[in-house]
N, C-alpha and C positions, 0 to 999 in steps of 0.2 A: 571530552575525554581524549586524551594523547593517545594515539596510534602510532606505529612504529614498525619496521622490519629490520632482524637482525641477522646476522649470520655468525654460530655460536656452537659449540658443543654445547648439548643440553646441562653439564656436570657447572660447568659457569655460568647461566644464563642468570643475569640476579632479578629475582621475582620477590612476591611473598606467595606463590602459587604457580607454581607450575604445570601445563596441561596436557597429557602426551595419550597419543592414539592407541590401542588394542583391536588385532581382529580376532574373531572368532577361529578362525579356522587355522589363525599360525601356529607350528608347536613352538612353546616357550617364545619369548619377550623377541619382537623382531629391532635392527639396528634401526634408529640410536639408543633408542627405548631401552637396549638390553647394554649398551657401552652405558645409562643414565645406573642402571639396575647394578653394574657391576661398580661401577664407583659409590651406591651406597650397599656395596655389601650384599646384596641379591635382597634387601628388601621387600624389593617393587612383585619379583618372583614370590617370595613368601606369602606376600599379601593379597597376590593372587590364590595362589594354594590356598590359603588358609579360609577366604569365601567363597572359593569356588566360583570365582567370575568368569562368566564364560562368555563376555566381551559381545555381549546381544546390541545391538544397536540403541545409543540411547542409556546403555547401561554404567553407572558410576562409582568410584570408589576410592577412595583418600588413602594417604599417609601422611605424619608429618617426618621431616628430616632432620636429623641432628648431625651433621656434617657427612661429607661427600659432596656436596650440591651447593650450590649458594640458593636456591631456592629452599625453603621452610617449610613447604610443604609441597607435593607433588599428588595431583588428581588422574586417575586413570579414565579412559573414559571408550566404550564398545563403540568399534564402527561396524561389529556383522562382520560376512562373510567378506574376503578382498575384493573378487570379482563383483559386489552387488555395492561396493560402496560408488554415488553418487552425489557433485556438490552438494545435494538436499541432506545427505548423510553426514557431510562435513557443518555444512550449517549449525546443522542439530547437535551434535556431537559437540563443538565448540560454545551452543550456549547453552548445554547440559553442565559442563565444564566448567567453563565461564560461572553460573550460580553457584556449582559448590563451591567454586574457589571466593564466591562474594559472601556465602553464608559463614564459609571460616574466618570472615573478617578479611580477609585480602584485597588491598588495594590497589596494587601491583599485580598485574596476570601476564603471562608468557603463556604461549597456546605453541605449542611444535606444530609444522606445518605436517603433518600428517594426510593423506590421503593420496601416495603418489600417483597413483593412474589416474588421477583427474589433472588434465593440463593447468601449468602452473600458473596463472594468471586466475583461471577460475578457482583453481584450490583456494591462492589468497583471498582474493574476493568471498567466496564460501566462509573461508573460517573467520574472515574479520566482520563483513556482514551478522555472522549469526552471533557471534559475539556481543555487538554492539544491539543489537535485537534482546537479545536476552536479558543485559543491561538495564532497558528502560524501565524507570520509572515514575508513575505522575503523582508527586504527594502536595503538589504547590496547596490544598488546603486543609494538609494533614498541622496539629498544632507540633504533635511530635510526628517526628521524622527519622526515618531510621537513619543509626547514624555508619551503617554498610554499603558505602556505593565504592565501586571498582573503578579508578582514577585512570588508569592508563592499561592498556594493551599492547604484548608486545606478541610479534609473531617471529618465530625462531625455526631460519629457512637452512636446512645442513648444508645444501649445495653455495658456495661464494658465488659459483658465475652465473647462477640463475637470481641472484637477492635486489636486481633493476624490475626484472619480469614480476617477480613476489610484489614489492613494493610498490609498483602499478596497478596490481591486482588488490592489492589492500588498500590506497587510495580509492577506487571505483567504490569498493566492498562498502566505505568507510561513507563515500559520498550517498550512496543506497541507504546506508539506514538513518542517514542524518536526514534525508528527505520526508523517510518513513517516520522518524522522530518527530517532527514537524506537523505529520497527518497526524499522528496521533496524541501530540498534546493538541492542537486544537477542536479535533472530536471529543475528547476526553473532559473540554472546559466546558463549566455549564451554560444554559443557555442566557442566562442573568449577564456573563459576561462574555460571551458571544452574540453580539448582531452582526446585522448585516456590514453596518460602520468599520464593525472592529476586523469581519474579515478584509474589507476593503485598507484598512490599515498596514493588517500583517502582510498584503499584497503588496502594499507599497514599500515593507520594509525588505520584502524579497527581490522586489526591482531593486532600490538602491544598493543592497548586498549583491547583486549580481551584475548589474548595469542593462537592466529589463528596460524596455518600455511598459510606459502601464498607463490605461487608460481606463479610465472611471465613471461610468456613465449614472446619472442619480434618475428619480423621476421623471423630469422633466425630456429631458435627454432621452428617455426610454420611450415616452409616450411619441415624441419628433418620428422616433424611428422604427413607430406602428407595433412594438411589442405588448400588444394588447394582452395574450394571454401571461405573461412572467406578471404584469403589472395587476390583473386581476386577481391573480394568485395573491400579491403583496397588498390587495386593498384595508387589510381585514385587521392588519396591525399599527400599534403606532408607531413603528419601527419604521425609517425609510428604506425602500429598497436600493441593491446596488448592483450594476450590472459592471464586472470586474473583469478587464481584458488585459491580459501579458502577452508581449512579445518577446521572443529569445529569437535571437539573428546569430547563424553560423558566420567562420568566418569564412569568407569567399563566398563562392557560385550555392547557395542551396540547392539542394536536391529532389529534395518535396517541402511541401509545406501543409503541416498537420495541426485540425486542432483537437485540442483535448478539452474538454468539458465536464464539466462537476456540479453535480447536483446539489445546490446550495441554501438548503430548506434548515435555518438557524434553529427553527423549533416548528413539530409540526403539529399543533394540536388536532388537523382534522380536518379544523374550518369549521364552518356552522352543520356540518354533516362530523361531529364533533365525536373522537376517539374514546375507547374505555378508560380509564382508571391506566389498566393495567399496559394498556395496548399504548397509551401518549409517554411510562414513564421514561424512557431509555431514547425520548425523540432527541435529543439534543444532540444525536448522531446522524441525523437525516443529513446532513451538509457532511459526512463523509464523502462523497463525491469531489466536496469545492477542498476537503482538506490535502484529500489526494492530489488534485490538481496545483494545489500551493505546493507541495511537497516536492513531487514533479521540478515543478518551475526552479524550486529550489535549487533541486540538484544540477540543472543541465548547465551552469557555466563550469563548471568544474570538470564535465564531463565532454565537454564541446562535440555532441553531435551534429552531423552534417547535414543536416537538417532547421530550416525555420519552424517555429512551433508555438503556436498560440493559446494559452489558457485561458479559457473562457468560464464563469460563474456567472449565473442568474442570481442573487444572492436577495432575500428575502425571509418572511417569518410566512406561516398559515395558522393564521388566528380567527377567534368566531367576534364579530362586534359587529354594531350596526351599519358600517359601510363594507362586510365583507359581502366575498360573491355568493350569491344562494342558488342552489337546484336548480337548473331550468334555466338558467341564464346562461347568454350567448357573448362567446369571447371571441377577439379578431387575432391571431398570430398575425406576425411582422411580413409573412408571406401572402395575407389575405385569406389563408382561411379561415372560416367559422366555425367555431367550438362549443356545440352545448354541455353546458356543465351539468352528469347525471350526477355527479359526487365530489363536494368540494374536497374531500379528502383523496382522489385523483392527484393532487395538484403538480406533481414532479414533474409529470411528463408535459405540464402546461409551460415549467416555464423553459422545460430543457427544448419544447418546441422552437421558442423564441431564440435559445442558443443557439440551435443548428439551424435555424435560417441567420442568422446574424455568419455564423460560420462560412457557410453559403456566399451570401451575399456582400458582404463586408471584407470579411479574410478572403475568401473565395479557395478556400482549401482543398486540395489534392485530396485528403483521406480527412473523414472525422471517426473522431472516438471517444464516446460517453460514456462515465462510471457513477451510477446511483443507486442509491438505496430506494429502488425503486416498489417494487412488492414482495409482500408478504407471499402472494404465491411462488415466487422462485425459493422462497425458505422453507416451502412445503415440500416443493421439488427437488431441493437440492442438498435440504439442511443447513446447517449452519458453520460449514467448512468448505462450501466451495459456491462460486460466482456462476452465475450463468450470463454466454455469450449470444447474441445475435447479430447478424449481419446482412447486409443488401451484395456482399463481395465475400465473396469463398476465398478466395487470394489472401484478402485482407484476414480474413476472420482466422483461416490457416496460419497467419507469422504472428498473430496474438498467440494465440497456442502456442507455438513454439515457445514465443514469449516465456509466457507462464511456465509451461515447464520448467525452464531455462534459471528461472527469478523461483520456483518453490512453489509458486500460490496455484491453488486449486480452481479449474475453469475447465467448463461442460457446455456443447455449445446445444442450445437448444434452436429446431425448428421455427423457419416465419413462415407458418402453413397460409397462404393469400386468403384462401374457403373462410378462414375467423376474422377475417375483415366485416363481413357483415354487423358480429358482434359488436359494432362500435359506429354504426350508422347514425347521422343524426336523425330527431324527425324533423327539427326545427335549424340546425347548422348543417356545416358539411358533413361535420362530425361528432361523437360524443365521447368525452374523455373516459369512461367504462365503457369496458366490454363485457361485464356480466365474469361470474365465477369460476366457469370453463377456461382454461388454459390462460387465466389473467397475466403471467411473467409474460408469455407469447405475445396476446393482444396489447398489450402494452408498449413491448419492441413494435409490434404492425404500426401502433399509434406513432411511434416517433417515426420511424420509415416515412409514411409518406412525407417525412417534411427532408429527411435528408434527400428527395429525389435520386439523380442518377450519382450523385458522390458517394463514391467507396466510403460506406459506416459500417462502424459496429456501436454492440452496445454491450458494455458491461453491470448488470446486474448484481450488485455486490450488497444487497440486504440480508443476506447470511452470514456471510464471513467477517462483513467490515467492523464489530463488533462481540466480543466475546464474554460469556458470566463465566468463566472458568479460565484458569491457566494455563497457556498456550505453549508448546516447545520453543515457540522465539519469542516469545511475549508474555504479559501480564495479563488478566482480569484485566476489560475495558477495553480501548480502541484497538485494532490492529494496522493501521495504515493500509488494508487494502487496497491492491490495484498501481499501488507508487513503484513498486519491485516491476511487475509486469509491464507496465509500460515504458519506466527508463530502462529496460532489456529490447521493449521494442524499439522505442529512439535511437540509443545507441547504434542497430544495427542497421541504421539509413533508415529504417523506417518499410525494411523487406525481409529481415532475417534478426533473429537472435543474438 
């Protein structure tokens, strides 16, 4: 999709739709909106009067134009009160917009940069992000396909001496959801044509697009390097497993070096501790984590933070067949310790154990940070609109937050009470990959902690959000790209600040 910044009276801007901001609380149509209004005649006014739009955030409403405008049609669209508007309100707002102008048939959209009190680099960013978000869609196995997709975007900034700063901020914007696009056509493919292989592919096609290092580590490789648990995890499929590492190199002196990790469970059936019906059918999202972390990776040459940062995936299938792992059996992590397996369907945090010593040890990283679909208890806890955080560092776990804010996505940090360690005692290993029903999102985080030791982690929890059965304000039914916004917000900002 073509992206663009202009600088334009709105009366010239040539669209097939045109998108202009309303607050609630202005009297009558505020400038340009009302210089747009007064070149077709006070239409835009009428058609307010006439439904009584009272510019509620979110809220939308069309005309089409028969001259005054070179646009064909003009969509209004509610930011709320002036003072309560926030980039999340511009986001939204632009792909509230954004749809009506794709259902009128418009291929061509122009979005006025609306939202002035938000500084101008995140305004652009805001509106061409949520734009481009709203946009997507996955029909690669639809036979018909809709023939409604919005080709280009233009954003249309009044001010000329600000239209370098808009256009930086629309790049960023632009670079965000093309990452986020990325997480989510690969959660989105089924598991038939997602293995472990294919993700270790599209890895490789995002080093060459970027000029990553990538290193590939297969079975053999894995076993050398004592990843006993990710490997028990993979015994059980005939899928090879693949253990996927990106590097992105700042230029000059790096300032940290972080790794990022993704939970890359291609299809989870369970294992021989074997899921319901209902409970296996949507697994084909469990490698939301790894899709995040490709997505990520994606973005960051365009984005050149000053930061080294390394993407790590476990990448595997959790299948039941006669050489998978069973009950009762004792797995070795890459760090030495020992894991009894109470529930092969545990298995994420077996092999994300294996990641964050590999992190540890290998990368030897400043800060790590994990995003998994990890349990079904944090979707108890938190439902299915927001992540839950844990952390071994308050500092760190504090600029995720930011983060998230910052990026739109929803994130709550829950407690690592030590006392629920017992819960996951082994009788037979160190340890046991369940801790029993009680605060399972919690003991889960406890489980991976001991392996990050004293390196600043966290963990993101994203079995709630990463995935939607309904239609989302920046998205579609099916994947969301969870976690890809929040982290290239933390990236960018060194890796300390938003």
């Amino acid at each position: 999709m073509k992206v663009d910044v202009v600088a334009a009276p709105l009366p010239e801007v040539k669209a097939d739709a045109l998108v202009v901001g309303v607050h609630a609380d202005d009297k009558g149509l505020r400038d340009p909106v009302a210089r747009l209004d007064r070149a077709l005649r006070g239409r835009l006014a009428a058609l307010v009067a006439a439904e009584r739009f009272q510019a509620r955030a979110g809220q939308v409403t069309h005309c089409h134009v028969d001259g005054g405008a070179s646009a064909s049609r003009v969509v209004l669209v509610g930011l709320g009160r002036r003072d309560e508007v926030t980039a999340e309100t511009l986001r939204r707002a632009a792909a509230v917009g954004l749809r009506r102008a794709r259902d009128l048939g418009a291929r061509a959209v122009a979005i006025e940069a609306f939202g002035e009190r938000v500084p101008i680099r995140r305004r652009a960013h805001a509106l061409v992000e949520g734009a481009l978000l709203a946009a997507y869609a996955f029909d690669r196995y639809k036979r018909e396909k809709s023939d409604r997709h919005v080709q280009s975007v233009r954003l249309v900034e009044a001010d000329r001496r600000v239209t370098r700063e808009a256009a930086d901020g629309a790049r960023r914007g632009e670079t965000f959801a093309q990452g986020t696009w990325l997480a989510r056509d690969l959660i989105n493919t089924p598991a038939i044509d997602l293995h472990p292989a294919d993700l270790a592919r599209q890895a490789a096609q995002v080093a060459r697009a970027g000029r990553l290092r990538l290193t590939v580590y297969d079975r053999a490789a894995c076993r050398r390097l004592g990843m006993g648990a990710f490997l028990g995890v993979a015994a059980g499929s005939a899928q090879p497993p693949k253990f996927i590492h990106l590097r992105y190199t700042p230029r000059g002196r790096a300032r940290r070096r972080i790794a990022v990790i993704g939970k890359g469970i291609t299809f989870d059936s369970g294992g021989l501790d074997l899921k319901s019906a209902d409970g296996m059918l949507r697994m084909k999202y469990d490698m939301a984590g790894a899709g995040a972390v490709l997505g990520i990776m994606r973005a960051l040459p365009a984005l050149r933070p000053p930061v080294e940062v390394h993407g790590l995936v476990a990448a595997c299938e959790n299948m039941p067949s006669g050489t998978a792992i069973r009950p009762g059996d004792v797995l070795r992590a890459m760090n030495g310790t020992s894991i009894e397996i109470g529930n092969t369907d545990a298995e994420g945090r077996l092999t994300l154990a294996d990641a964050i010593c590999y992190a540890r040890e290998r990368v030897k990283a400043d800060e790590i940070i994990d995003m998994a679909t990890l349990t079904g208890a944090c979707v108890v806890a938190l439902g299915t609109l927001c992540a839950g955080l844990m952390a071994n560092d308050q500092t760190l776990a504090q600029r995720v937050l930011v983060a998230a804010e910052a990026a739109g996505e929803r994130v709550w940090q829950l407690p690592l009470i030590d006392e629920y360690k017992e819960q996951f005692k082994g009788d037979v290993g160190d340890l046991n990959n369940t801790g029993g029903r009680n605060a399972g999102a919690i003991t889960a985080g406890l489980f991976l902690k001991e392996f990050a030791g004293t390196t600043p982690w966290a963990h993101l929890d994203i079995a709630g959000p990463a995935f939607t059965e309904k239609e989302l304000p920046l998205g579609p039914k099916g994947a969301t790209g969870m976690a890809v916004r929040t982290i290239l917000e933390y990236l960018c900002g060194d890796g300390r600040q938003a």
